[in-house]
C-alpha positions in Angstrom: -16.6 -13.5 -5.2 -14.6 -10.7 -3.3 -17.1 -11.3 -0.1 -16.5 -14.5 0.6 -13.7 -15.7 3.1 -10.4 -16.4 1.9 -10.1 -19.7 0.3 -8.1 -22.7 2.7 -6.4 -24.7 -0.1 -5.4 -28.3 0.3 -1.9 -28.8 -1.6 0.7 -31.7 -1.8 3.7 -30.1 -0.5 6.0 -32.1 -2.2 4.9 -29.9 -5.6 5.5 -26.9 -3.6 8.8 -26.2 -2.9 9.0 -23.4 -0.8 5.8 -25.0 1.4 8.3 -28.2 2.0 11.0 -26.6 2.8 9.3 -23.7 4.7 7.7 -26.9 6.5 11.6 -28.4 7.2 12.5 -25.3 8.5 9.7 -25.0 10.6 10.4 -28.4 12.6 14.1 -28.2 12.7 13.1 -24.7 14.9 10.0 -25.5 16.5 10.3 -29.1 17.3 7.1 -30.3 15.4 5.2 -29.6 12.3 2.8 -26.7 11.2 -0.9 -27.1 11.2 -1.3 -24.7 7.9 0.3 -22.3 6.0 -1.3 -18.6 5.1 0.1 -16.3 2.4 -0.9 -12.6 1.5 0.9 -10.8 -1.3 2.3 -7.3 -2.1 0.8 -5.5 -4.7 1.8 -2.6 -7.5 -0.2 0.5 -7.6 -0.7 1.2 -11.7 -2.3 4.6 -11.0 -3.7 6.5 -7.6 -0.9 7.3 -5.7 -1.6 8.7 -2.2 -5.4 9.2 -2.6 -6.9 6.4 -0.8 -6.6 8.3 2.5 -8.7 11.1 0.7 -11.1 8.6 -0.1 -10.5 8.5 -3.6 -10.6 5.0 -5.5 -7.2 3.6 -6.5 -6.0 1.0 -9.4 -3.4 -1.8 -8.2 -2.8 -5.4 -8.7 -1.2 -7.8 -6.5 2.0 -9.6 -7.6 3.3 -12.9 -6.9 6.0 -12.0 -4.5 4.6 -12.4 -0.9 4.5 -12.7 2.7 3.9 -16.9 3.4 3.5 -17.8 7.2 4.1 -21.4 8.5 1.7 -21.5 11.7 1.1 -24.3 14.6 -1.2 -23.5 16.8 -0.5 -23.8 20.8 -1.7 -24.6 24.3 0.5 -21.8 25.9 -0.9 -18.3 25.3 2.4 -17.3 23.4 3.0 -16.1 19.9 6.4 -17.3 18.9 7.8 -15.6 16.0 10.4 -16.6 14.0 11.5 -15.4 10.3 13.9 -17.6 7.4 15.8 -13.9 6.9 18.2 -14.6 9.6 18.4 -10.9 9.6 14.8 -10.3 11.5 15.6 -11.8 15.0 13.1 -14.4 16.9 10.9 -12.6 18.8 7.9 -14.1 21.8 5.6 -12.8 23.4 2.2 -13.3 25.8 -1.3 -13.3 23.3 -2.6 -11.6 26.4 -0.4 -8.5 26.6 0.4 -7.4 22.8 2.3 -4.3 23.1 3.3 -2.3 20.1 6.6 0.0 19.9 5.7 2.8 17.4 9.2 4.4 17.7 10.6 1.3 16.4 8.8 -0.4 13.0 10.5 -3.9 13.1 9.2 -6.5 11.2 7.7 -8.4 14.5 5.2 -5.4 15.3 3.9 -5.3 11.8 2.8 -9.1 12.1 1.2 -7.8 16.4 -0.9 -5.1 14.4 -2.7 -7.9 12.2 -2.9 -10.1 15.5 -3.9 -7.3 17.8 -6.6 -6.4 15.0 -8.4 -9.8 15.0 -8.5 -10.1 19.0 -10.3 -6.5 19.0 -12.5 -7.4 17.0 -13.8 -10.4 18.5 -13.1 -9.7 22.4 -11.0 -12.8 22.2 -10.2 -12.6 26.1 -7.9 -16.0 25.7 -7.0 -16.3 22.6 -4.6 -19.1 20.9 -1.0 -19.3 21.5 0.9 -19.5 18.2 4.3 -20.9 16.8 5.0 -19.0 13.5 7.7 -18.9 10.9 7.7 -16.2 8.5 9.0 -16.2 4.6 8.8 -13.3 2.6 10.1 -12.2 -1.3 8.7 -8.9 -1.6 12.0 -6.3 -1.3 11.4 -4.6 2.1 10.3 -0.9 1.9 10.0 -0.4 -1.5 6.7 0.2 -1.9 5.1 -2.9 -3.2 3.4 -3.2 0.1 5.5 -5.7 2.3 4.1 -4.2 5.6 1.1 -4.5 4.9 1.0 -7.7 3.3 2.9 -8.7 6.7 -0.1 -7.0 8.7 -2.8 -9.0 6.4 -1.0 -12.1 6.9 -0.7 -12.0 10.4 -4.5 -11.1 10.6 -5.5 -14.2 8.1 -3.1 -16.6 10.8 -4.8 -15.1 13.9 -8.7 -15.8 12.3 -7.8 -19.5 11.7 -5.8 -19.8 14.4 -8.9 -19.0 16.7 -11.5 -21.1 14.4 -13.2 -17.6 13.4 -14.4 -16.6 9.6 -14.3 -13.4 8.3 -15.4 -12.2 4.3 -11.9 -10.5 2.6 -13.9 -7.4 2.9 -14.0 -7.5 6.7 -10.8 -9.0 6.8 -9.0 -5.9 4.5 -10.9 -3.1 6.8 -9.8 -4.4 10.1 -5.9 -5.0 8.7 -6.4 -0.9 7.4 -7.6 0.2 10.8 -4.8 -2.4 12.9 -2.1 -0.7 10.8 -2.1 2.3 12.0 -1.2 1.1 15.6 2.1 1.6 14.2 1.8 4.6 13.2 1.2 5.2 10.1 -2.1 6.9 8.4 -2.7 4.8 5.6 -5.9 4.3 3.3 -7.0 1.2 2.7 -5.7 0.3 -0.6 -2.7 -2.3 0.3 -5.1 -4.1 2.6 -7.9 -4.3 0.3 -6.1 -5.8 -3.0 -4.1 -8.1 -0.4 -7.1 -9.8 0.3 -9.6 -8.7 -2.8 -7.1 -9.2 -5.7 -8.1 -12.1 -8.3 -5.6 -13.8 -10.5 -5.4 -12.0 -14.3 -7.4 -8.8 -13.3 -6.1 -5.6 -12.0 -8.9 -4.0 -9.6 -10.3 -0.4 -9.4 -11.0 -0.6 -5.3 -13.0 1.9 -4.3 -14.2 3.2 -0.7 -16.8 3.5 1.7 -18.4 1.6 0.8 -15.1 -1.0 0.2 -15.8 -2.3 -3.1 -13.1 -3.9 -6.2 -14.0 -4.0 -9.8 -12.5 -5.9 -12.2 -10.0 -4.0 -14.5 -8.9 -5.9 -17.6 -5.3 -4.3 -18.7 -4.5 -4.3 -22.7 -3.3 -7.2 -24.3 0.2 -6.7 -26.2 1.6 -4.9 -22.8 3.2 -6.0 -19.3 3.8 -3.8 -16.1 7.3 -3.9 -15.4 8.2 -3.0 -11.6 12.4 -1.2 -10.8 13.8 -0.7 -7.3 15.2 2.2 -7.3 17.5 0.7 -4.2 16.3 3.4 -2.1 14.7 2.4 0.9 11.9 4.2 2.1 10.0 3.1 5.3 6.8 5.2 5.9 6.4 4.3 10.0 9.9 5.7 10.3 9.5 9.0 8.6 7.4 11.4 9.0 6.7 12.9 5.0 3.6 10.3 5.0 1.7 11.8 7.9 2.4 15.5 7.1 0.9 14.6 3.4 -1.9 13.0 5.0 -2.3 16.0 7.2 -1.8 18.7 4.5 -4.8 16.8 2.6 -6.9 17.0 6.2 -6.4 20.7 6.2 -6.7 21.8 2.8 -10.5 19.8 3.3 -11.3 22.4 6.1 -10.2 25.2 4.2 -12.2 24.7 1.1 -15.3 23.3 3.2 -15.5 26.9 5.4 -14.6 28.9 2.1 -17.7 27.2 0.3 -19.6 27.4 3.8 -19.8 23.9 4.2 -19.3 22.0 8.5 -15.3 22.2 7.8 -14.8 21.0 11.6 -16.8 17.6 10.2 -14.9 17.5 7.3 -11.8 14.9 7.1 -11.5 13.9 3.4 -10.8 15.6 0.5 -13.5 13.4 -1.1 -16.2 14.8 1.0 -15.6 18.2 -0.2 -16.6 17.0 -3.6 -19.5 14.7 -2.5 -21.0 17.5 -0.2 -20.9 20.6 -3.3 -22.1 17.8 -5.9 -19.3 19.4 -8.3 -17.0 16.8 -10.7 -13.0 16.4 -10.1 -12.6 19.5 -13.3 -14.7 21.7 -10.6 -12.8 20.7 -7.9 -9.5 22.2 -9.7 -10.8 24.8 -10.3 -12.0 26.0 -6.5 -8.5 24.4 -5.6 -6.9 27.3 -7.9 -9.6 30.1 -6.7 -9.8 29.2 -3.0 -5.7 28.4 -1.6 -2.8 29.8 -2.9 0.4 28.4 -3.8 2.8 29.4 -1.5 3.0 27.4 1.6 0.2 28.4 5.1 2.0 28.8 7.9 -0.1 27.3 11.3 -1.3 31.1 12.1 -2.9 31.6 8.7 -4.2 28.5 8.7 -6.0 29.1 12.3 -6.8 33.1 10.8 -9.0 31.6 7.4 -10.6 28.5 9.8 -11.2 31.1 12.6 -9.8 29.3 15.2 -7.0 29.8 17.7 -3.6 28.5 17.4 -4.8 26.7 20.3 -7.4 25.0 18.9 -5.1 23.8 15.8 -3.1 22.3 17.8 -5.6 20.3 20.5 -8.3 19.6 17.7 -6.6 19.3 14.5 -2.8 18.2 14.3 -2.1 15.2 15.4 0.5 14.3 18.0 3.7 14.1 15.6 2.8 17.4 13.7 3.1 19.8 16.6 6.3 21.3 15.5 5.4 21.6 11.8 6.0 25.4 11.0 4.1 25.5 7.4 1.8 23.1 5.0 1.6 23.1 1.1 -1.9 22.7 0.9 -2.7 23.8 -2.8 -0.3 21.2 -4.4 -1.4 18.4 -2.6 -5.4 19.2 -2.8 -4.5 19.8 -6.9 -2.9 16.2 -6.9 -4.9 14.6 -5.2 -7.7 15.6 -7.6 -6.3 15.7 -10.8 -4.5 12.0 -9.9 -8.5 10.7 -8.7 -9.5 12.2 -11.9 -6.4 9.8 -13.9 -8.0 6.8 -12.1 -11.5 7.0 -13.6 -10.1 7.9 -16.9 -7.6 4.8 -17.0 -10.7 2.4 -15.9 -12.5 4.2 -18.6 -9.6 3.0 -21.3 -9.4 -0.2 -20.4 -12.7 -1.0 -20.2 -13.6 1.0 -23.9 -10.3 -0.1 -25.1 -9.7 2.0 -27.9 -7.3 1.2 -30.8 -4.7 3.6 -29.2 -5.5 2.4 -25.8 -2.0 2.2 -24.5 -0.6 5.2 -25.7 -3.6 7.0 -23.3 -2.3 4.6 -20.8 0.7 5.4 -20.6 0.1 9.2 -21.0 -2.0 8.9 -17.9 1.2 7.4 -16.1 3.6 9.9 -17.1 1.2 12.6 -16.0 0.9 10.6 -12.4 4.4 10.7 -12.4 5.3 14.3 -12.8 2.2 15.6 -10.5 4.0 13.2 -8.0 6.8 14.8 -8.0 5.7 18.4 -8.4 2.6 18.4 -6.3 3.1 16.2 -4.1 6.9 15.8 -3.8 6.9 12.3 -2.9 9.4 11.5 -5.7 13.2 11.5 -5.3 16.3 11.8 -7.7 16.8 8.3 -8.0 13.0 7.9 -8.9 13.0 10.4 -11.0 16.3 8.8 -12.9 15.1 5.3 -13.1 11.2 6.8 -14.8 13.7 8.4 -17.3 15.7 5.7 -18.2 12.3 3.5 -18.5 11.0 6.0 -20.9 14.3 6.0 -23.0 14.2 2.6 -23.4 10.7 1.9 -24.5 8.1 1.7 -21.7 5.1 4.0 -22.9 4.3 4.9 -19.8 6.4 5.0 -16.3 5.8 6.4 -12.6 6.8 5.6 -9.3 4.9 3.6 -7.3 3.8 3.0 -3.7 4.3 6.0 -0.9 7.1 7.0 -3.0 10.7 8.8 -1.7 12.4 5.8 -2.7 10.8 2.3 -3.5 9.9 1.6 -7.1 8.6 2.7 -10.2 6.1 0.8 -12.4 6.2 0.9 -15.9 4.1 0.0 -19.1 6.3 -1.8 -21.8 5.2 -3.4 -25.0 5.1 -7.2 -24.5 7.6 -7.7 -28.0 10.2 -5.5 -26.4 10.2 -6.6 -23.1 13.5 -8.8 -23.7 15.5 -5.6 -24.6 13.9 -3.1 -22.5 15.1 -5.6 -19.4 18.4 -5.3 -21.1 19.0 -2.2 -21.5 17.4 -0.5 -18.3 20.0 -3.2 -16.1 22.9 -2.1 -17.9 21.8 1.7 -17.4 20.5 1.4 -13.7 21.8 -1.4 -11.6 25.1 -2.2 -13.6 26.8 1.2 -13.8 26.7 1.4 -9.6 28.3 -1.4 -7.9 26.0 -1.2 -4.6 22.8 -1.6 -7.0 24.3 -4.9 -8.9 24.2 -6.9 -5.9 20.8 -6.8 -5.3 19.6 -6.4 -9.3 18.2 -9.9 -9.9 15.2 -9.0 -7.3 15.4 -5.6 -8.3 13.7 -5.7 -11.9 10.9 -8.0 -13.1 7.8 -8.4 -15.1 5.2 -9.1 -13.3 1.4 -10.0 -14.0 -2.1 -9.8 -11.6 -1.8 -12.1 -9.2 -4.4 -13.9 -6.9 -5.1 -12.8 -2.8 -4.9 -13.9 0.0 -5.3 -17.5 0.8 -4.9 -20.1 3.4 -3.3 -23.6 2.5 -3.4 -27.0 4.5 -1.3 -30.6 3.6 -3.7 -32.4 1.2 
């Protein structure tokens, strides 16, 4: 059940080889052996992209690569962090005084935001001291989620390492909320399959309520992630909060132009809740109400009726001060038409219809080009690699995660997966030599895999 608490599994670590020598590792650095190991995993968005934050229900799965933790609790209040990439440094510091640099997302603060999280939310005035060491195989920043998966880990170590119980639900909302002490603005849906996902099922996660559904994909398919080898770190750049904004004002705008309390008003979501009108409707006051061409801060303040002032005490956040205009049509039209997408890909695989995964994948390529149109979160390479999928046989491809680099996610018929691998190396990673060092991570099949969990030596 996706309430209960994550699951502590005993295991004999000589049948788990990365556990044993994780485990080795951990002694020859620490001096003595860890008390348990957690692991939370990254996760591929099938369709949804950037509508969590909107409130909008989203359809991912979690994969097998992962974020696994090696933890021994202390009797000094220290957090000693250590990672097997000898290219994240060591890094310790007091559990009393957890300070988080936002100008600088390194790997270390992303594992504080989990802990920080945890101690909030119980007052923990003195909590445990910990001796960590860190493995993780999902490619860093692209897009399958290994912040986040970093963020949920840290916050599954910090609950055990303090003796406290959580359900996955409670866990995945307070890993959302601890997240954005770095920064970033994010919705919900990383943290939510991280804990929520169940081996063999996708998961249609909706929110408020947080809630995951089972969604079985089509037999005679698999989901086929690329790395496009551009990196793409959404705490270091600043496209993810001005999307996130852009969706925050284009809310106001069409609450006041359908006389509804705009000030009140953060999600796109709730402009649809509050008029009572379906997703179609919603397009269609997107296209009467705002106007392509982009709103510059002083029209925006003239149609809310507030002064420039006021926009920039009350409604921009810190970091968007010095933004000069905001494309709010596009992004209120993809967010919409891409929540619509999400229902209607449920819908398929639930009815599953002889033709099921030509819909599918129609529903992906659609994703894919309102991405890039509307909501210009693609990039060339992206945009390359979703071609070359296509041309080789996927039925449907997109990018997926925040997008501007990362990868793309594609449908491929299970009988030409062999080839389709094949061909879409040779064509991506093998005609540029800085791509064909890191291809053998770079493109894989992958099925649902299970969530967070916490193992101890049987």
């Amino acid at each position: 059940m996706a309430g209960d608490s994550p699951s502590a599994l005993p295991v004999q670590l000589v049948e788990q080889p990365r556990l044993q020598k994780l485990k080795e590792m951990f002694i020859s650095k620490f001096g003595s052996a860890p008390k348990f190991y957690a692991r939370a995993p990254g996760r591929v968005n099938l369709i949804g992209e950037h509508i969590d934050y909107c409130g909008y229900a989203v359809l991912p799965m979690a994969i097998e690569q992962d974020i696994l933790i090696a933890v021994e609790p202390v009797q000094t209040q220290v957090v000693q962090l250590a990672n097997t990439n000898a290219s994240y440094l060591d890094f310790s510091t007091s559990v009393n005084n957890i300070q988080i640099n936002k100008t600088k997302p390194q790997w270390h603060n992303y594992f504080l935001c989990g802990l920080k999280g945890i101690q909030e939310h119980f007052g923990l005035n003195n909590p445990t001291g910990m001796n960590c060491l860190l493995d993780g195989t999902i490619p860093p920043s692209s897009g399958l989620s290994s912040s986040s998966a970093l963020v949920c880990c840290a916050g599954l170590v910090t609950l055990r390492a303090n003796g406290k119980t959580l359900s996955k639900v409670e866990l995945a909302e307070i890993c959302t909320k601890s997240e954005r002490y770095i920064g970033t603005e994010g919705g919900g849906m990383d943290q939510s399959i991280s804990f929520l996902a169940e081996e063999g099922t996708a998961k249609l996660i909706e929110f408020s309520p947080l809630r995951a559904t089972d969604v079985r994909l089509p037999s005679g398919a698999t989901f086929v992630i690329a790395n496009s080898c551009v990196e793409m770190n959404k705490a270091a750049t600043s496209h993810y909060n001005i999307r996130v904004m852009e969706c925050r004002l284009a809310t106001k705008l069409l609450s006041k132009s359908k006389g509804l309390e705009w000030r009140k008003m953060l999600r796109l979501y709730d402009v649809q809740t509050k008029l009572g009108v379906s997703l179609e409707e919603m397009l269609t006051i997107v296209e009467e109400v705002l106007h392509p061409e982009p709103y510059s801060t002083e029209e925006i303040c003239k149609c809310l009726g507030i002064s420039l002032e006021e926009l920039h005490s009350q409604i921009l956040s810190q970091n968007m001060q010095d933004v000069p205009t905001f494309k709010l049509y596009q992004r209120a039209k993809h967010v919409y038409s891409e929540a619509a997408r999400v229902l209607e890909f449920q819908k398929i695989c639930s009815e599953a219809p002889a033709n099921a995964l030509q819909l599918l994948g129609e529903l992906m390529k659609q994703s894919h080009i309102s991405c890039r149109e509307m909501y210009e979160c693609s990039c060339p390479e992206l945009d390359r690699l979703v071609d070359i999928c296509l041309q080789f046989g996927a039925i449907g491809s997109r990018l997926t995660g925040a997008g501007w680099g990362g990868c793309t996610v594609s449908m491929v018929p299970t009988d030409k997966l062999n080839t389709f691998l094949k061909n879409v190396k040779k064509a991506y990673y093998q005609m540029d030599g800085q791509r064909l060092a890191v291809e053998n991570n770079s493109l894989f099949a992958t099925k649902p895999g299970r969530g967070a969990l916490v193992f101890v030596e049987a």
